[in-house]
C-alpha positions as CSV (number, residue, x, y, z in Angstrom):
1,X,-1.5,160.0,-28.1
2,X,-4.5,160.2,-29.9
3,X,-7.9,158.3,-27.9
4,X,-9.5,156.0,-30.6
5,X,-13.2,155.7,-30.4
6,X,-14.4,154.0,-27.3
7,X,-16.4,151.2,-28.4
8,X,-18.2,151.4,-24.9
9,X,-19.7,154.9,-25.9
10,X,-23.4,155.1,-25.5
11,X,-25.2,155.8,-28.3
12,X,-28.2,157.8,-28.3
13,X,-30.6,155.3,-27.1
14,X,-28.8,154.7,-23.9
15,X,-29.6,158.6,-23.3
16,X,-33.2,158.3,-23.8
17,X,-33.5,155.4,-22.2
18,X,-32.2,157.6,-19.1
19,X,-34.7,160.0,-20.0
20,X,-37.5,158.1,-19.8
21,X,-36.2,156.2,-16.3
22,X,-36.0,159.6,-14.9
23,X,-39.7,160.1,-15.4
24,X,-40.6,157.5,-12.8
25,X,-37.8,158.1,-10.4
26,X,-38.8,162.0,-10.1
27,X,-42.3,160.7,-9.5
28,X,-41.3,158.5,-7.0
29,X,-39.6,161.0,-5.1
30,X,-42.2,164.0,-6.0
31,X,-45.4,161.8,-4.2
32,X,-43.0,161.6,-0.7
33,X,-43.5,165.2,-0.7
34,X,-46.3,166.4,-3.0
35,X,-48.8,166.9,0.0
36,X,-47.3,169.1,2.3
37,X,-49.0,171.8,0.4
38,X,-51.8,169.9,-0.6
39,X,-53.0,169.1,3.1
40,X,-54.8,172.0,3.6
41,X,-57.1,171.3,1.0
42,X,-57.2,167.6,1.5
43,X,-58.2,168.5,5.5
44,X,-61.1,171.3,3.8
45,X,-61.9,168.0,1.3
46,X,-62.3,165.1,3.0
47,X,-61.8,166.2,6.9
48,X,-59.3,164.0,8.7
49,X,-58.3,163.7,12.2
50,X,-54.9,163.7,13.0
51,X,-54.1,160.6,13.1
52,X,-55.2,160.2,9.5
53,X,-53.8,163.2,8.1
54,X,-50.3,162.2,9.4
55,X,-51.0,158.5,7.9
56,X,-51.8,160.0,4.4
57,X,-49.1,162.1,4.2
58,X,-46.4,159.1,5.9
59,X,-47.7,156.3,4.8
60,X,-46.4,156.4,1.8
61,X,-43.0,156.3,2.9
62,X,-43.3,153.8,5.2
63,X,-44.4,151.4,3.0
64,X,-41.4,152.2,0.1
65,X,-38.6,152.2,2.7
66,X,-39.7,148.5,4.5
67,X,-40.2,147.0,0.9
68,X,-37.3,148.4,-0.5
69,X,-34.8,145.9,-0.4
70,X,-37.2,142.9,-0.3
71,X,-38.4,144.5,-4.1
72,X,-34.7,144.8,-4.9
73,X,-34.1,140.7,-4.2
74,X,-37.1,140.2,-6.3
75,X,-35.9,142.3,-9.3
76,X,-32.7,140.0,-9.1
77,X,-34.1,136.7,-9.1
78,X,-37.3,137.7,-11.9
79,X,-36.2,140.1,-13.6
80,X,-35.8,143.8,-12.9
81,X,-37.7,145.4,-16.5
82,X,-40.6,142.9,-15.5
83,X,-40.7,144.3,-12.5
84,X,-40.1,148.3,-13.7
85,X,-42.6,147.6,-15.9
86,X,-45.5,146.3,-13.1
87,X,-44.4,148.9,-11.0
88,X,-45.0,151.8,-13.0
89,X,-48.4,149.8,-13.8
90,X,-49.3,149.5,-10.6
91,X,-48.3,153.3,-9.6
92,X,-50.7,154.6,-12.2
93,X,-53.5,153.0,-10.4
94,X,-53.2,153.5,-7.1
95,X,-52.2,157.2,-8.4
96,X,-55.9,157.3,-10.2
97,X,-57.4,156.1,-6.9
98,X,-55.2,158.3,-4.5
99,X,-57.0,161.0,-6.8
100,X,-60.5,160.0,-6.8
101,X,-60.3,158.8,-2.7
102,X,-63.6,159.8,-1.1
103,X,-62.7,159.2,2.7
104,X,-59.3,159.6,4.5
105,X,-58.9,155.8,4.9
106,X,-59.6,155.1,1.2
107,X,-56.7,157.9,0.4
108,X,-54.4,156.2,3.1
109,X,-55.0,153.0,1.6
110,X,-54.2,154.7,-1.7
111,X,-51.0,156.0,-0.6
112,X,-50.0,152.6,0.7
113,X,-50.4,150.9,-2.8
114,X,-48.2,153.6,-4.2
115,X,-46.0,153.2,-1.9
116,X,-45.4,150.0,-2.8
117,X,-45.3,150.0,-6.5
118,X,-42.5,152.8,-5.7
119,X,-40.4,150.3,-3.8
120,X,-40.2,148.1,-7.0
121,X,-39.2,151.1,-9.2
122,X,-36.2,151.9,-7.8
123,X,-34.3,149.5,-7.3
124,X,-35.2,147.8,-10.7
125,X,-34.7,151.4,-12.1
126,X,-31.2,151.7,-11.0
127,X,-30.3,148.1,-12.7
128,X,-31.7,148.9,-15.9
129,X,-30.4,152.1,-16.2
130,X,-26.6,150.0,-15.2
131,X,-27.3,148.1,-18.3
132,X,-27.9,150.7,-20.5
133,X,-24.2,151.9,-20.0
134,X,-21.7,149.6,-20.6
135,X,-18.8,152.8,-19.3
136,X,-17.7,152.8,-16.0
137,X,-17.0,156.4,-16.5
138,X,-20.6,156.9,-18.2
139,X,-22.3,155.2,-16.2
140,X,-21.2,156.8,-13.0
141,X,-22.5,160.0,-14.6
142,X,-26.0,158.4,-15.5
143,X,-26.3,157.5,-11.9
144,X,-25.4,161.3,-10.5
145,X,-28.0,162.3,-12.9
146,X,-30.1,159.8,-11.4
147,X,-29.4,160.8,-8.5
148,X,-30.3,164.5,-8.8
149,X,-33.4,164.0,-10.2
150,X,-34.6,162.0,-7.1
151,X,-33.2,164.5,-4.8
152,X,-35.3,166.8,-7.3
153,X,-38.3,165.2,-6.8
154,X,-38.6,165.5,-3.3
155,X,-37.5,169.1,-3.3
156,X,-39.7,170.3,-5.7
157,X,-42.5,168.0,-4.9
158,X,-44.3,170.9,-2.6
159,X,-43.7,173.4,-5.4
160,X,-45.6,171.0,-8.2
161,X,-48.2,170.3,-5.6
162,X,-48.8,174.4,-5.0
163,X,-48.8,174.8,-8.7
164,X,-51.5,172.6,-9.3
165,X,-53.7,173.1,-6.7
166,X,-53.7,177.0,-7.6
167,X,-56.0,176.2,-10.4
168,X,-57.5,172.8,-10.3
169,X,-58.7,170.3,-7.2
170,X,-56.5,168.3,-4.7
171,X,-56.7,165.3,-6.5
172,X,-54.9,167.0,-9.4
173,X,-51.2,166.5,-7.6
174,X,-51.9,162.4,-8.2
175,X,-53.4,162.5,-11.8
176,X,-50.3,164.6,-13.0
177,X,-48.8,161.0,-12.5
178,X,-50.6,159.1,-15.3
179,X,-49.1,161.1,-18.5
180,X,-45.6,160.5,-17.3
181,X,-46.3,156.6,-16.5
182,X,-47.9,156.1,-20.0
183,X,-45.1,157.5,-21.5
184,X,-42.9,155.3,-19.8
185,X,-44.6,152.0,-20.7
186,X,-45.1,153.1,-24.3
187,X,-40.8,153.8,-24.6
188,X,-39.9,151.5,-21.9
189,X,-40.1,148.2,-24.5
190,X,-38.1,149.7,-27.2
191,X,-35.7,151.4,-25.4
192,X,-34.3,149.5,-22.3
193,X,-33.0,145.8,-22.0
194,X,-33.6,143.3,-19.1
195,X,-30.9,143.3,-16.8
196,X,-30.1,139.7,-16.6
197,X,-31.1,137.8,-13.1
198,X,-28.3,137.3,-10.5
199,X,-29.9,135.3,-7.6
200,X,-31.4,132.4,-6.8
201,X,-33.3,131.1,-3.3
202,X,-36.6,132.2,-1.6
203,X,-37.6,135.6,-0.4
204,X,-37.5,136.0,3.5
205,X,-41.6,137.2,3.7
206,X,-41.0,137.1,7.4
207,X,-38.3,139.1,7.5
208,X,-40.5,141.1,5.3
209,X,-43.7,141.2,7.4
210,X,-41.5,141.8,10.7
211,X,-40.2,145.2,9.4
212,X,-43.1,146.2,8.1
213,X,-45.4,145.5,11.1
214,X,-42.8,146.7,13.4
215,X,-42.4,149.9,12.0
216,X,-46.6,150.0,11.7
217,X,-47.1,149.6,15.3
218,X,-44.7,151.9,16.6
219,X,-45.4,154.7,14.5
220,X,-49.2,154.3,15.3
221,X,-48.9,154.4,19.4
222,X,-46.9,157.4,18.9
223,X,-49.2,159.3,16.7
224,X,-52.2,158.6,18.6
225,X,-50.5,159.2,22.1
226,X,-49.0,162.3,20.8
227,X,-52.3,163.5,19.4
228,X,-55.1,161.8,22.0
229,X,-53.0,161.0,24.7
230,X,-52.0,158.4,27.3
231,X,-53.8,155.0,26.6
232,X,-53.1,151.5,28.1
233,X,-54.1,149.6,24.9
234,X,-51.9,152.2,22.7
235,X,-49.3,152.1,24.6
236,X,-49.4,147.9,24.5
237,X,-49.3,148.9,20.9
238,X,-46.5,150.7,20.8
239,X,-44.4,147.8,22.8
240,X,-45.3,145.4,20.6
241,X,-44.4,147.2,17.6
242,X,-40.9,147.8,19.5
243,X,-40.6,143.9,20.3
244,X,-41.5,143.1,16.7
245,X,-38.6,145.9,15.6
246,X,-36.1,143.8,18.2
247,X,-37.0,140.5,16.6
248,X,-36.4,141.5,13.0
249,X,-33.0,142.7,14.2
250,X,-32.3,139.7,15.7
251,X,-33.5,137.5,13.1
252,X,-31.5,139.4,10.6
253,X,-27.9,138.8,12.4
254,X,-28.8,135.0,12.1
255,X,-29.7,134.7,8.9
256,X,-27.1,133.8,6.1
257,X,-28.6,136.7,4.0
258,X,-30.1,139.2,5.5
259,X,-32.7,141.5,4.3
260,X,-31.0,144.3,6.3
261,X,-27.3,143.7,7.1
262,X,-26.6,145.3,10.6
263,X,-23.2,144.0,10.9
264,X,-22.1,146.7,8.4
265,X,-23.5,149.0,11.0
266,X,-20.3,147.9,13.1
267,X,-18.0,150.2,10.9
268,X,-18.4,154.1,12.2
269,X,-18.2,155.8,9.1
270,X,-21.0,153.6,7.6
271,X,-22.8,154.6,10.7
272,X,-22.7,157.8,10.3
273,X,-23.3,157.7,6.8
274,X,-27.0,155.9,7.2
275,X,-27.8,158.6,9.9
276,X,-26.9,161.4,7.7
277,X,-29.4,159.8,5.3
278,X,-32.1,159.8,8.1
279,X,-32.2,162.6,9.6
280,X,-31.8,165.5,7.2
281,X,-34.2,164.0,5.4
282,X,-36.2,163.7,8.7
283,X,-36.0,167.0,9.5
284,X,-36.5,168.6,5.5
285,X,-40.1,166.6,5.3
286,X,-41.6,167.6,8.7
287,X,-40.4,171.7,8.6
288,X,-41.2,171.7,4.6
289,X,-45.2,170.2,5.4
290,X,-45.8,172.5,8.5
291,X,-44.1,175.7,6.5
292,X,-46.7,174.7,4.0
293,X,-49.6,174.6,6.8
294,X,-48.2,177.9,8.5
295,X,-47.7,180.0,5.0
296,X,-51.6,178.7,3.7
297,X,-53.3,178.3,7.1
298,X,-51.3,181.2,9.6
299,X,-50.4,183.8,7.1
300,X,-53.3,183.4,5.0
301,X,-51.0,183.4,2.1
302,X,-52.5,181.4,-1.0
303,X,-51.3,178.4,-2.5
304,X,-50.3,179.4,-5.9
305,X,-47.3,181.9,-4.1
306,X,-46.8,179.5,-1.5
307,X,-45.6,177.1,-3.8
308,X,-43.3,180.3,-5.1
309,X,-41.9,180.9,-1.9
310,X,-40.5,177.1,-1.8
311,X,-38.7,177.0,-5.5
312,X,-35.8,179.0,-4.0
313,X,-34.8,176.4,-1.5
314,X,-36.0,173.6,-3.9
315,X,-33.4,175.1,-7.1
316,X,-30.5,175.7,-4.5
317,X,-31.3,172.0,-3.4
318,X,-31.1,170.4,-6.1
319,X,-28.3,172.7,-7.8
320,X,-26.2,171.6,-4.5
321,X,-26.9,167.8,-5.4
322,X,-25.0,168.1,-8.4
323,X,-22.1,170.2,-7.4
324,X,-21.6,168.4,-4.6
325,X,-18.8,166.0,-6.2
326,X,-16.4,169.1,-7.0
327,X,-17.7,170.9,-3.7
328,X,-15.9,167.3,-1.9
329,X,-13.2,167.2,-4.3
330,X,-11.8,170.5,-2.9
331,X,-12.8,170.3,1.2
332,X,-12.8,166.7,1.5
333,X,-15.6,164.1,2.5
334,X,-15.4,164.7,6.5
335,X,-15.6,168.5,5.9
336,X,-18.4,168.4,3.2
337,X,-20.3,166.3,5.8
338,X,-19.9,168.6,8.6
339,X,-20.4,171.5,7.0
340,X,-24.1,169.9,5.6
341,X,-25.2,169.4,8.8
342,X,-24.2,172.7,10.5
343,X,-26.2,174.5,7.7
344,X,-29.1,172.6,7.9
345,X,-28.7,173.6,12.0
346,X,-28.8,177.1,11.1
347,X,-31.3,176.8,8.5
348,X,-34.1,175.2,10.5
349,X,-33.0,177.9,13.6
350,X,-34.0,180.9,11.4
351,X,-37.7,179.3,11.6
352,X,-37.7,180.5,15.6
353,X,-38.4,184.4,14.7
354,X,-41.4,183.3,12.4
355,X,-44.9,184.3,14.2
356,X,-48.7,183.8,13.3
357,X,-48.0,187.3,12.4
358,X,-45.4,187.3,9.9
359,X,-42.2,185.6,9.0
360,X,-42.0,185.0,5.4
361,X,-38.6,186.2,4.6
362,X,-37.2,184.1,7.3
363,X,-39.0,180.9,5.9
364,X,-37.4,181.4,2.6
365,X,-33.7,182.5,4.5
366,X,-34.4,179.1,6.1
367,X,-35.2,176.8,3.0
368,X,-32.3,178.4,1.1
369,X,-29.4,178.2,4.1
370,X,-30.6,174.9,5.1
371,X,-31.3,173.7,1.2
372,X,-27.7,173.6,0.7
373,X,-26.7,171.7,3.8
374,X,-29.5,168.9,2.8
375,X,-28.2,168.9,-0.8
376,X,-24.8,167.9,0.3
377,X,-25.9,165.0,2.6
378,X,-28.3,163.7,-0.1
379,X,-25.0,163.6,-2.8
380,X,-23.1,162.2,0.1
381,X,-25.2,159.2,1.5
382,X,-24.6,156.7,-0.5
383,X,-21.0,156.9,-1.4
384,X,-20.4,157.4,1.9
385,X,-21.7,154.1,2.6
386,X,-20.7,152.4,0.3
387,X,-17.1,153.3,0.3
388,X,-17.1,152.3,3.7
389,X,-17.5,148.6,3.5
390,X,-16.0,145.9,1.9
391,X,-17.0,145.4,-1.9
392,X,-18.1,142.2,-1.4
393,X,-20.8,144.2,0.9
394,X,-21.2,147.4,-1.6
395,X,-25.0,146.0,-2.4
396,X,-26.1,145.6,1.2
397,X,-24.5,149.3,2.3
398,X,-26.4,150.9,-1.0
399,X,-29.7,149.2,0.1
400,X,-29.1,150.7,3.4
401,X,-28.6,153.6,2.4
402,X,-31.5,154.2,-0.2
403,X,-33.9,152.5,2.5
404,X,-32.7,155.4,5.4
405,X,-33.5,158.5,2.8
406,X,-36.9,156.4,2.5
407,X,-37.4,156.2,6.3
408,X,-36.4,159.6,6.9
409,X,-38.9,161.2,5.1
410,X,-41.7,158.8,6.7
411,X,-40.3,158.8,9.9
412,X,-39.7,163.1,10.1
413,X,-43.7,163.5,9.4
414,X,-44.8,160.6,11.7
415,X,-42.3,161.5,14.8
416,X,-41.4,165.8,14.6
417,X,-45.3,166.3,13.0
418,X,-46.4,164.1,16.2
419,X,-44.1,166.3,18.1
420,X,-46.2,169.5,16.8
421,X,-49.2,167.9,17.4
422,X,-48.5,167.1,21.2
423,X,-47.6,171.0,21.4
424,X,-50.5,172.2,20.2
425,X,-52.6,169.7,22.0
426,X,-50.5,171.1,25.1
427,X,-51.2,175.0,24.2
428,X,-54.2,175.4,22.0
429,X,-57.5,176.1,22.8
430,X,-58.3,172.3,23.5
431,X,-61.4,172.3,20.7
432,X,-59.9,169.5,18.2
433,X,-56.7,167.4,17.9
434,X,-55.0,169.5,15.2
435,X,-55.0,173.3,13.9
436,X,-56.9,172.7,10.5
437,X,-59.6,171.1,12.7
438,X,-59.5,173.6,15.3
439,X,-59.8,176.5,12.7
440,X,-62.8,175.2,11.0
441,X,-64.5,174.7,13.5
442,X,-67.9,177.6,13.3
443,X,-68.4,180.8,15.0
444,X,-64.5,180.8,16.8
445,X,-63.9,184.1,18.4
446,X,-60.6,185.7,17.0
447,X,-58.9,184.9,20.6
448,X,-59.7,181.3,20.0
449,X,-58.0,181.6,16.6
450,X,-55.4,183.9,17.8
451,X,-54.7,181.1,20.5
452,X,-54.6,178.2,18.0
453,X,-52.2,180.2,15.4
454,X,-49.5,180.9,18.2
455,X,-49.9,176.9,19.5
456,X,-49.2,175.9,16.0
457,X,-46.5,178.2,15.5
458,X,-44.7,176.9,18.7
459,X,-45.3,173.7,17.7
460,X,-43.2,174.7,14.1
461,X,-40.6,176.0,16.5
462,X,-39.9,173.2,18.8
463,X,-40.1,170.8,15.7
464,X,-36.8,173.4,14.5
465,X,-35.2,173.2,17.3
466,X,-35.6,169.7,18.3
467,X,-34.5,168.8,14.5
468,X,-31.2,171.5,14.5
469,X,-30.1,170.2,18.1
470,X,-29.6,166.9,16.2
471,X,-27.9,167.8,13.2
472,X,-25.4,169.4,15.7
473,X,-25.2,166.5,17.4
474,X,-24.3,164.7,14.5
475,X,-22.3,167.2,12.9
476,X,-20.0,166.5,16.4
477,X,-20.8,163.0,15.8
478,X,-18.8,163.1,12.0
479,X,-16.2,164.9,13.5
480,X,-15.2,162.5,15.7
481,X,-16.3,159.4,13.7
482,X,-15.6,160.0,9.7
483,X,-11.7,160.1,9.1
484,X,-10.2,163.5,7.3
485,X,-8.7,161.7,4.2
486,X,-9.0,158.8,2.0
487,X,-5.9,157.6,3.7
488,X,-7.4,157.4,6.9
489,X,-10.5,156.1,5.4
490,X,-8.5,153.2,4.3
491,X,-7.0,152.1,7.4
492,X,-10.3,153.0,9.3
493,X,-13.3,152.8,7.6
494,X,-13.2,149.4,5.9
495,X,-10.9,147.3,4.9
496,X,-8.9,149.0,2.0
497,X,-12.2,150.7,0.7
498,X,-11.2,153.9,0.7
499,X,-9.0,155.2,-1.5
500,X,-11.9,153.8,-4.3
501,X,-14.6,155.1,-2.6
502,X,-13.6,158.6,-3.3
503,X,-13.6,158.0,-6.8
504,X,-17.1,158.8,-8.3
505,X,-17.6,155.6,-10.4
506,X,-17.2,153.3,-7.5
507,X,-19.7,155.7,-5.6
508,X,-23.4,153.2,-5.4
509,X,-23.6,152.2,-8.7
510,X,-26.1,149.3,-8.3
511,X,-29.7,148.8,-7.2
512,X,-31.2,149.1,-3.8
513,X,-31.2,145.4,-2.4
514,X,-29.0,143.8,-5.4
515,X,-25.9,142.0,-4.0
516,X,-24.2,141.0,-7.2
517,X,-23.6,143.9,-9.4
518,X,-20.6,145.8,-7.7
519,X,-18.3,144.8,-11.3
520,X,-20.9,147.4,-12.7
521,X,-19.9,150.1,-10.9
522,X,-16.0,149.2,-10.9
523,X,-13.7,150.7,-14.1
């Protein structure tokens, strides 16, 4: 029987209305990453320690991933194009300053403000882009394209940052921002709709403020412990921080709606969904920003072919993102998932023959074996999650989700880079806190340098390790945990979801932090 037209189609403004989302969303996800081959420079520029290097390259994420879901409640109760629109506002900005910073605080600071302008474009993002597509079937496609071009972002975020930095000043990976964000808020009126509001009641600020501090504290006493030492006052700190973490947790399973739901976290496969979207992405930020340090700083090799040798891992990445669906379709969720995390393993252990004397080829054998693995578990994350829980839930396991790829990436540079720096503060020549300090230092002998390129270097390899051993781990952990068929997934993993949450249109089809579009995402 012959299919009349589907009055449901999009037309050709839906399409470039997608277009023009996808310009923020890739920036979003390029300035997580755009500095790990910038740093270099920035150190060279503007001389950090290392405690504010790591802060300006973390920072960032940090603040996206704790405001995350809070942004997403606001979208829903004011309006989510309002607030796309002030984002992408505000990220311009704090992009211009980020550029122009004159002192490591000032680009911290920077960092921060983009940081959070991105946690109000993506959730909002993800709504308006829902509106734009009235077909289930459609719209589950807009939202895998979506979805690769974030994944994109941060994968070719290094690669950009090399680019540019082989012909103009450090401050060049932030100003490539602006052209795309004027773009956006010239289109953005004409061609996208506001996505009508769907919640009333107050934002939880200290909810908010808990999370945020929390995480602040903590990270901060490790940092400066890893990097200075043992200190009374940081380690008070760094107890705080955890007592502030254990009172948000607390105060979120007594509140009627949570900003973060941790009763889903009672379902394994949901569990092991929100690690998978921690720690890969954990592991991908801290190896791809101290490759960039040991290819420009070790090796000597400059920037411009630097940011070559990262595209083949960064294509195969983002390639795997999108082929992922069929890739599942034939193994199976359980086996997809396992297999991500074995190759990322063996990716990050062909970093251990590299040497301050040469190991390029088995940096890019290690971005490209390891590149697939990460593209599968960034495909997988959400669906995961959300197929896992009950629909009535859907919006809470999404937010999750999108918030642990957020942390990951913050939480990789500010606990494995603190890890490299307490090697190298353990085995260098004890002149400076970190290598690019150590190495500028004037009139080193070579057996000072010599010492200081082999500390860094093992410092690379116990981040590898350290990172592989846990994807193992957790590769054991899925085994055990995620059931092998939809079937099982049913019975175990949450209450009848999973026979739909194989299907791809059920797959996270609403905004980070919204609770009450799940009928957009259903057929």
């Amino acid at each position: 029987m012959k299919r009349t037209t589907d009055i449901h189609q999009p037309g050709p403004r839906a399409w470039l209305g997608l277009a023009v989302i996808l310009g923020p969303v890739l920036l979003v996800a390029m300035d997580g990453s755009v500095l790990f081959l910038a740093m270099p420079k920035v150190t060279e520029a503007l001389a950090p320690t290392a405690g504010q290097a790591l802060w300006a390259l973390d920072i960032y994420g940090f603040v996206v991933g704790s405001l995350l879901i809070t942004f997403g409640g606001i979208g829903d109760r004011y309006g989510r194009l309002k607030l796309l629109m002030s984002g992408v506002a505000l990220f311009g900005l704090a992009s211009l300053g980020a550029a122009f910073a004159s002192s490591p605080d000032t680009l911290i600071a920077f960092r921060a403000l983009m940081g959070l302008a991105g946690a109000t474009l993506l959730p909002s993002a993800l709504a308006v882009l829902g509106e734009l597509f009235a077909d289930p079937r459609q719209r589950a496609q807009a939202i895998g394209i979506f979805a690769a071009a974030f994944a994109a972002g941060f994968a070719i975020g290094p690669a950009v940052g090399g680019q540019l930095l082989s012909h103009f000043w450090w401050g060049s990976v932030f100003l490539v921002n602006l052209p795309v964000l004027v773009l956006f808020l010239v289109l953005a009126p004409f061609l996208l709709r506001e996505v009508a509001t769907s919640r009333t009641g107050r934002i939880d600020v200290l909810s908010t403020v808990q999370s945020v501090a929390g995480l602040l504290l903590t990270i901060y006493a490790v940092k400066h412990l890893a990097a200075e030492g043992w200190s009374t006052a940081v380690a008070a700190v760094g107890v705080a921080g955890l007592a502030v973490l254990v009172w948000f947790v607390r105060r979120q399973l007594t509140l009627e709606h949570p900003l973060i739901d941790f009763r889903l976290f009672r379902d394994r496969v949901f569990t092991v969904a929100i690690i998978t979207g921690l720690l890969p992405l954990a592991a991908w930020s801290a190896t791809a920003y101290l490759s960039g340090v040991y290819l420009q700083s070790v090796l000597g090799i400059p920037i411009l072919r630097a940011a070559l040798l990262a595209l083949p891992g960064a294509l195969l990445l983002t390639v795997t993102c999108i082929v992922t669906p069929m890739l599942v379709a034939c193994i199976g969720k359980r086996t997809a998932l396992v297999t991500c995390h074995l190759l990322v393993a063996a990716g990050l252990l062909l970093l251990l023959p590299v040497a301050s004397s040469g190991g390029v080829g088995w940096y890019i054998a290690s971005t490209v074996l390891a590149g697939v693995g990460y593209g599968i578990s960034f495909s997988l994350v959400a669906e995961t999650a959300v197929a896992a829980v009950p629909a009535e839930r859907a919006g809470s396991a999404a937010a999750i989700a999108e918030t642990s790829n957020e942390l990951g990436n913050a939480l990789g540079i500010a606990l494995l880079g603190s890890l490299s720096v307490l090697v190298f503060r353990l085995q260098g020549p004890d002149l400076a806190g970190t290598f690019g300090e150590t190495v500028a230092l004037p009139g080193l002998a070579q057996a000072v340098v010599d010492q200081a390129q082999d500390a860094f270097v093992t410092g690379l390899r116990v981040v590898a390790v350290t990172a592989a051993l846990l994807h193992i781990v957790l590769g054991l952990l899925t085994l055990r945990r995620v059931p092998k068929s939809p079937k099982s997934l049913e019975d175990e993993g949450g209450a009848g979801r999973g026979g739909e949450g194989d299907r791809p249109e059920a797959a996270g089809a609403e905004a980070p932090g919204s609770g009450g579009e799940r009928e957009a995402a259903m057929p």
